[in-house]
VEXDREN-2710 file (C-alpha; in Angstrom, 1 decimal):
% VEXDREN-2710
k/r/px/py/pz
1/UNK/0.0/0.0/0.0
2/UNK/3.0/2.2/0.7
3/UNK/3.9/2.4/-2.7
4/UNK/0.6/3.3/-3.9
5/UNK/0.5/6.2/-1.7
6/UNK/0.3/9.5/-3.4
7/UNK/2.3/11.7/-1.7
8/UNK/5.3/9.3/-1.5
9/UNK/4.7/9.0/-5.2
10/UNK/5.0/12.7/-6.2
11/UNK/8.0/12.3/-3.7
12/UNK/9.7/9.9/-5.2
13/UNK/9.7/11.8/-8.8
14/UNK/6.2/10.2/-10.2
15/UNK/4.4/13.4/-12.3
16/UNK/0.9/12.8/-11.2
17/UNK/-2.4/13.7/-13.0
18/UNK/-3.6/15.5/-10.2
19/UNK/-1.6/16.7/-7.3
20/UNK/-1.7/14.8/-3.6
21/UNK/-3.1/18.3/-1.1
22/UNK/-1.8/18.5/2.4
23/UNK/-1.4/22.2/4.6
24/UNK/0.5/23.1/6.9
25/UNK/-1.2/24.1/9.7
26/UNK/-4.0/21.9/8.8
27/UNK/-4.8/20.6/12.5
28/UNK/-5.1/23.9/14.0
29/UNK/-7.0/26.9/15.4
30/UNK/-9.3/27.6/12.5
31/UNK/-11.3/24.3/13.3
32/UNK/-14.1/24.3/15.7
33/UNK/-13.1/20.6/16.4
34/UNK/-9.6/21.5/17.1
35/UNK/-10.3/24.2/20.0
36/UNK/-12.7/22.2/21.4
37/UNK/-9.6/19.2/22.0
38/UNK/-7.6/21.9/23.1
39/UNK/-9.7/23.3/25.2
40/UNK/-10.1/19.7/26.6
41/UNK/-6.2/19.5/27.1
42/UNK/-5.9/22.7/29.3
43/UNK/-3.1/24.5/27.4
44/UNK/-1.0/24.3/24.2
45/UNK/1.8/22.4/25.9
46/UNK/-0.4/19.7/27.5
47/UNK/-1.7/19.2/24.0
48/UNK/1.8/18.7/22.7
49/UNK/2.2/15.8/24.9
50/UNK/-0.9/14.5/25.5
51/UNK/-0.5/11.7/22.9
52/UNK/-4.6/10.7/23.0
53/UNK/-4.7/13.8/22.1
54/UNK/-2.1/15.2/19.6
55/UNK/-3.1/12.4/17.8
56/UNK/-6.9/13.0/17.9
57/UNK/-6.2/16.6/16.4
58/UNK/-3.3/15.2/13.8
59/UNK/-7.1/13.0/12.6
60/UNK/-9.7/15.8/12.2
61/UNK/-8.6/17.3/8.8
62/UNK/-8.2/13.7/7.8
63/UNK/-11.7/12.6/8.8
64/UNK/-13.1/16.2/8.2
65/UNK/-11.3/17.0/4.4
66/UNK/-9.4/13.5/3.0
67/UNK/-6.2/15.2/3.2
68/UNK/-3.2/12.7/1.5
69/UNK/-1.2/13.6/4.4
70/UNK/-1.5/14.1/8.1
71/UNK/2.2/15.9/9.5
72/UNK/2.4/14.8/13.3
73/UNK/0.7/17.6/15.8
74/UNK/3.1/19.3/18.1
75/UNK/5.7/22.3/18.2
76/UNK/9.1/22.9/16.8
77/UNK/10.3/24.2/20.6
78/UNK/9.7/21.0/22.4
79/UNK/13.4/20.0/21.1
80/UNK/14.8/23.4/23.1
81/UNK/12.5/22.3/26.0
82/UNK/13.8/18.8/25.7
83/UNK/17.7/20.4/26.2
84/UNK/16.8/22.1/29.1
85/UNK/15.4/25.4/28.1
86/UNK/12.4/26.5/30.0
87/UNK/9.2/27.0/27.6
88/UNK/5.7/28.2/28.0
89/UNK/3.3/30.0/25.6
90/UNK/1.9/33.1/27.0
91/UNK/-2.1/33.3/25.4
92/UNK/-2.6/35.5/22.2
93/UNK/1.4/36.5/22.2
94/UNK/3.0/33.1/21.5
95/UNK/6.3/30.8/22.8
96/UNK/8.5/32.2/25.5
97/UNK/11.8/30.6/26.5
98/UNK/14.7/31.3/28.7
99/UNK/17.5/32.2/26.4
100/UNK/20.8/31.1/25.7
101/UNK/23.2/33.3/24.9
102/UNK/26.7/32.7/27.2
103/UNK/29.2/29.8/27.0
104/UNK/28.3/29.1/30.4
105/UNK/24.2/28.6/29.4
106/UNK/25.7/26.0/26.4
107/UNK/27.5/23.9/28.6
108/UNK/24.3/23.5/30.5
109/UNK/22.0/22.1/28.1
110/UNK/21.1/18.4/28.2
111/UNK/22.8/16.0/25.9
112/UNK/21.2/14.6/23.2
113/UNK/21.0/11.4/24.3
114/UNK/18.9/12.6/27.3
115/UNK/16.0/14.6/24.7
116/UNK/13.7/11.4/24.4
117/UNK/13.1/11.2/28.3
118/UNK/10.9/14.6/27.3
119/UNK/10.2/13.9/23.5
120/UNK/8.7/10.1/24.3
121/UNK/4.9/11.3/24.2
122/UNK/6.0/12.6/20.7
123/UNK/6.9/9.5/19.9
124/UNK/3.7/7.8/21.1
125/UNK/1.6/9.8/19.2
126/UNK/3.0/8.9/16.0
127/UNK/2.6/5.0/16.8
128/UNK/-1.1/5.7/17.4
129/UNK/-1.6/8.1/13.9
130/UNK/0.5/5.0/12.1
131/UNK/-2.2/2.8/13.5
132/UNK/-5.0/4.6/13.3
133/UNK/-4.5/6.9/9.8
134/UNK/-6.2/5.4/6.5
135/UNK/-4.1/3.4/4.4
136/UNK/-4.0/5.6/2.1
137/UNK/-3.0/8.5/4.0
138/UNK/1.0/9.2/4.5
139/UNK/2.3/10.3/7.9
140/UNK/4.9/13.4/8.0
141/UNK/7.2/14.3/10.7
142/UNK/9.1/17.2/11.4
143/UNK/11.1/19.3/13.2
144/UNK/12.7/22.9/12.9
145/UNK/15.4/23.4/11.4
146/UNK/18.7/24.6/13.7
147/UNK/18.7/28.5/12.4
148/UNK/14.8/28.9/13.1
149/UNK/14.9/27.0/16.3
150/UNK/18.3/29.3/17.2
151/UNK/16.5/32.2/16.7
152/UNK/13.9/31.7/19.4
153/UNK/16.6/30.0/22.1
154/UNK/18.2/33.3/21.7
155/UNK/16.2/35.9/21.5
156/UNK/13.7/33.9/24.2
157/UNK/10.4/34.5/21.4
158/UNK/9.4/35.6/18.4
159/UNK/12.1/38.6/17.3
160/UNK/11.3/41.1/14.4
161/UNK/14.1/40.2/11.5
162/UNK/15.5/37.8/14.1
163/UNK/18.2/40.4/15.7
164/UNK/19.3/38.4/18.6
165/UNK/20.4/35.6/17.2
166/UNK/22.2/37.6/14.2
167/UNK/23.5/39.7/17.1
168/UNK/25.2/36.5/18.5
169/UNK/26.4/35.3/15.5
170/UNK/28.4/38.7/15.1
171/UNK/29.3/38.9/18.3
172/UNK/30.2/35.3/19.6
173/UNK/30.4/32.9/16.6
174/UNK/31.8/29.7/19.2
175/UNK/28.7/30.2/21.1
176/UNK/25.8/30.6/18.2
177/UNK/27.5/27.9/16.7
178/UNK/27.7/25.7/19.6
179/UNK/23.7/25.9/19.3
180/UNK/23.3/25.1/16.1
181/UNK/25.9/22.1/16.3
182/UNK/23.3/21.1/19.8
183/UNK/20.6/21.9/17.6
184/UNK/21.5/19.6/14.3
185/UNK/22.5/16.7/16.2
186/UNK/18.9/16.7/18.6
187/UNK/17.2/17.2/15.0
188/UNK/18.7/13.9/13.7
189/UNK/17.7/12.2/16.9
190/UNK/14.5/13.7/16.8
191/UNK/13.1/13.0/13.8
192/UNK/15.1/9.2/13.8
193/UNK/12.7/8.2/16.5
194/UNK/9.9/9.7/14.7
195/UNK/11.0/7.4/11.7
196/UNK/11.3/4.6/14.0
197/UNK/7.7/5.0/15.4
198/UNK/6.3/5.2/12.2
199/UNK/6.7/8.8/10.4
200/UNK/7.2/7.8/6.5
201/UNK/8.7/11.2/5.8
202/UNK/9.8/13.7/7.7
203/UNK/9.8/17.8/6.8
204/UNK/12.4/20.0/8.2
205/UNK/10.8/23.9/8.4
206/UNK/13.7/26.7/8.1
207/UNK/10.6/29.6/8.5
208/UNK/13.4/32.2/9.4
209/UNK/15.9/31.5/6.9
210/UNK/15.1/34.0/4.6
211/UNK/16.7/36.5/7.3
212/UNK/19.9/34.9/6.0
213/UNK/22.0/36.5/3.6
214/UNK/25.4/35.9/1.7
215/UNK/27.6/32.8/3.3
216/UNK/25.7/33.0/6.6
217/UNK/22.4/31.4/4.3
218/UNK/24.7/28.1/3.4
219/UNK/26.6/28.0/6.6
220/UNK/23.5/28.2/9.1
221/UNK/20.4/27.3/7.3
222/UNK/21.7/25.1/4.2
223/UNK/24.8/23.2/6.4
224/UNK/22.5/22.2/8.7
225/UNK/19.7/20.9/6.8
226/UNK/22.3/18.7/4.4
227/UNK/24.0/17.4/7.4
228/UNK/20.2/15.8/9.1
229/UNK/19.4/14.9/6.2
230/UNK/22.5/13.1/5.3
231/UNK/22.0/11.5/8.6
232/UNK/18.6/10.6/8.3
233/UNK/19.0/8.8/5.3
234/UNK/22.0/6.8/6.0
235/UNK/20.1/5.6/9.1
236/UNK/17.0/4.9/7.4
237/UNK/17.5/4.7/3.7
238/UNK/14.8/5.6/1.5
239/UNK/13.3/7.8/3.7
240/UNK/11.6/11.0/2.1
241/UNK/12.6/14.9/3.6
242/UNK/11.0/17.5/2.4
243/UNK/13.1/20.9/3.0
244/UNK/11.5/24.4/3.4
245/UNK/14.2/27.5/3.5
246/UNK/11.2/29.8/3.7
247/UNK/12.1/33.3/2.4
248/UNK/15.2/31.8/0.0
249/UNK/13.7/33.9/-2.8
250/UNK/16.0/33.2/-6.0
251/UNK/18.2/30.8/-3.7
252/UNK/15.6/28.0/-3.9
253/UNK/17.2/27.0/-7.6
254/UNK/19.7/24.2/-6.7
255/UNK/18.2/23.5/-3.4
256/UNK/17.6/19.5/-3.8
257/UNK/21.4/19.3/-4.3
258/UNK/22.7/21.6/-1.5
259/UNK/20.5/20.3/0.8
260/UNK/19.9/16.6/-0.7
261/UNK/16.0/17.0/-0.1
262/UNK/13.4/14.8/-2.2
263/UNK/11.0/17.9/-2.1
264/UNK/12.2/21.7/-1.7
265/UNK/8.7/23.4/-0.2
266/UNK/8.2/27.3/-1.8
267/UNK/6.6/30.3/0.0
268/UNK/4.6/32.4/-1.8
269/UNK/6.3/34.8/-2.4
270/UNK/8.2/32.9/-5.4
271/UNK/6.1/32.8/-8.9
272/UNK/5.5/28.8/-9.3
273/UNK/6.3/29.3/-13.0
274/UNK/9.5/30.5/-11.7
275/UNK/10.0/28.0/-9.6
276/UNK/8.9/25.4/-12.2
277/UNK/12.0/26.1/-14.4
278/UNK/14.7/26.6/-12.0
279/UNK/13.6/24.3/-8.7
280/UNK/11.4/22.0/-10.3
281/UNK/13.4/20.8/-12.8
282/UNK/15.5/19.2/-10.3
283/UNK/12.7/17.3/-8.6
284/UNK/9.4/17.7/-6.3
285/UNK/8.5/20.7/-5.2
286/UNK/6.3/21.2/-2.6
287/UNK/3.6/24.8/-2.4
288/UNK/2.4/27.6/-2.8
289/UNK/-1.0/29.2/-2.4
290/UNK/-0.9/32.0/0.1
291/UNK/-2.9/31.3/2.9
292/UNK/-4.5/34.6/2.9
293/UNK/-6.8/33.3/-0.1
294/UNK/-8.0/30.5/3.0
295/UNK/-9.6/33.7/4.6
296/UNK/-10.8/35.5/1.9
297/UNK/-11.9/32.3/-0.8
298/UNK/-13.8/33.4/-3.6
299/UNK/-13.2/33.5/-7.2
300/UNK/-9.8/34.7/-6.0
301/UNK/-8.6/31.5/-4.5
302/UNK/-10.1/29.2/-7.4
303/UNK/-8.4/31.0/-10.2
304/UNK/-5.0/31.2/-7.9
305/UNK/-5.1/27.0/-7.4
306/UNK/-6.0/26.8/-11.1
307/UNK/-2.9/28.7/-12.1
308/UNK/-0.6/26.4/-9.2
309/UNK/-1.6/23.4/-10.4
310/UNK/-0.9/24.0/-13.8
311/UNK/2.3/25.8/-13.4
312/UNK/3.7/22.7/-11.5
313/UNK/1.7/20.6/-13.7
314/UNK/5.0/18.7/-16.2
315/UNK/6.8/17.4/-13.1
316/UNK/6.2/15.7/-9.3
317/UNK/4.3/18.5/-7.4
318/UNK/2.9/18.6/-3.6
319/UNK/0.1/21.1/-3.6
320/UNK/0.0/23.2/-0.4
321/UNK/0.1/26.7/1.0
322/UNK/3.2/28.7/1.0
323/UNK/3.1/29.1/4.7
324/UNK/0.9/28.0/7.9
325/UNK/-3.1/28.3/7.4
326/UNK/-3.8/31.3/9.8
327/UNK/-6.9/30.7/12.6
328/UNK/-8.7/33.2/11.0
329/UNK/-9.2/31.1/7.8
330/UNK/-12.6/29.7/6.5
331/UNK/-13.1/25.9/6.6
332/UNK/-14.9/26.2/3.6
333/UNK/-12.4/27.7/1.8
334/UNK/-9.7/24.9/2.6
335/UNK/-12.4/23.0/0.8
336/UNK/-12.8/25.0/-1.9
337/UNK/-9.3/24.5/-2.6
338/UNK/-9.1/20.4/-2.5
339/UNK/-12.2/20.5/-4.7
340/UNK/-10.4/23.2/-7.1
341/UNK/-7.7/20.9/-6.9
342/UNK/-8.9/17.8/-7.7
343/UNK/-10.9/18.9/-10.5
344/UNK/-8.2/20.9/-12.3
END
């Protein structure tokens, strides 16, 4: 059945008459059915690792739209809070976590080997979606990607243009690098349990790499990414990785190669018939309706999937948005879309 699975398919290379949908985001705040879970967990972080539960809301766009994928509910700071930062969300403003900035706060993060004491109800929840997703239905994993992850263990949030972290990284190269070394080598541990329990690919999300510019782009967003996935891969060979450098603009040519990803995932910002020519050509790609048109629908939104779909329409394409679905979005709309989609 594997094999017959669409999104591993378009994955593997296969050009498919009509593109397998997934969206990130898709279990989320926009569904009535989601906050309701949530608000049976208590808080965000209880959700996280309440496996029941994470995998309960991983199901309900499955069982509500016939997504071809489900990608594993939880956050991309439970690694950080796995080596010993302190993390909590503070309501309507987002994560928070103590920062690390000094040698001194380096040297005291937890070893690698000690993440999966946290990260086991992770784990659990991806045996129960690989029992309990249709057959048909392909399970992601993921984790951030060290730079994006960096940014938020340094400047303890959300940062306009990431300035702490590029701050460090002027001012401290051993340290910031020490993070991203602690950083790539939890990913690979990470995401090779998630394998283990039964992810069938895995999707590493760089959302801050656009911030990024000249040798710092390779060195701390590209480096990174090759180096997990290189890992991944000799561990568990076959295994799919999608790679998102969100924000790499022109820089997304050549990306399979540099990074050695079976799907490069495109924001919105780039022009899919673009991106067809220069990304494409080198294998899937994975995008990139904006997620505003989930919010507004209309004649909009059909005439934007139209235009996707047949852009990306001569080679292996993922359809999906070029960044998260926001809560204000429309369920209808997200079915507008797979209905757009599969009719195209």
């Amino acid at each position: 059945m594997t094999q017959q699975k669409t999104i591993l398919r378009a994955l593997a290379g296969e050009t498919l008459p009509t593109p397998p949908i997934w969206m990130m985001r898709q279990a989320g705040r926009y569904l009535p059915e989601y906050k309701a879970t949530r608000a049976q967990a208590g808080d965000f972080l209880s959700l996280c690792y309440n496996p029941d539960l994470a995998a309960e809301v991983t199901l309900q766009p499955i069982r509500r739209y016939g997504f071809d994928a489900a990608i594993l509910f939880a956050d991309i700071l439970l690694l950080p809070q796995a080596l010993g930062a302190d993390l909590w969300f503070v309501t309507g403003e987002g994560p928070r976590l103590s920062t690390i900035t000094t040698a001194d706060q380096l040297a005291q993060l937890k070893p690698v080997e000690a993440i999966h004491d946290t990260l086991n109800p992770v784990y659990e929840t991806v045996k129960i979606l690989s029992q309990e997703l249709p057959a048909e239905t392909t399970l992601i994993g993921f984790a951030g990607a060290p730079w994006t992850v960096a940014t938020y263990m340094i400047g303890g949030q959300g940062t306009p243009h990431q300035g702490p972290a590029h701050a460090l990284k002027a001012e401290n190269r051993a340290v910031f690098q020490g993070i991203i070394n602690r950083l790539t080598d939890g990913t690979i541990a990470y995401l090779s349990k998630q394998i283990e329990a039964g992810a069938e690919c895995v999707k590493l999300f760089d959302s801050w790499a656009g911030s990024l510019e000249g040798d710092d782009f390779t060195e701390f967003s590209i480096k990174p990414m090759q180096k997990i996935t290189a890992a991944l891969k000799q561990k568990h060979p076959g295994i799919p990785v999608i790679a998102f450098p969100r924000g790499a603009g022109n820089r997304y040519a050549g990306m399979h190669a540099a990074i050695g990803a079976d799907c490069v995932a495109l924001d919105d910002k780039v022009e899919a018939s673009w991106a067809a020519k220069n990304v494409q050509k080198d294998g899937c790609v994975q995008g990139n309706l904006a997620s505003s048109h989930m919010v507004t629908g209309g004649k909009a939104l059909i005439n934007e999937t139209r235009r996707i779909c047949e852009a990306f329409s001569q080679g292996p394409h993922i359809f999906n948005l070029g960044h998260g679905i926001t809560p204000d979005a429309d369920p209808a709309n997200v079915q507008l879309m797979i209905d757009t989609v599969r009719e195209a």
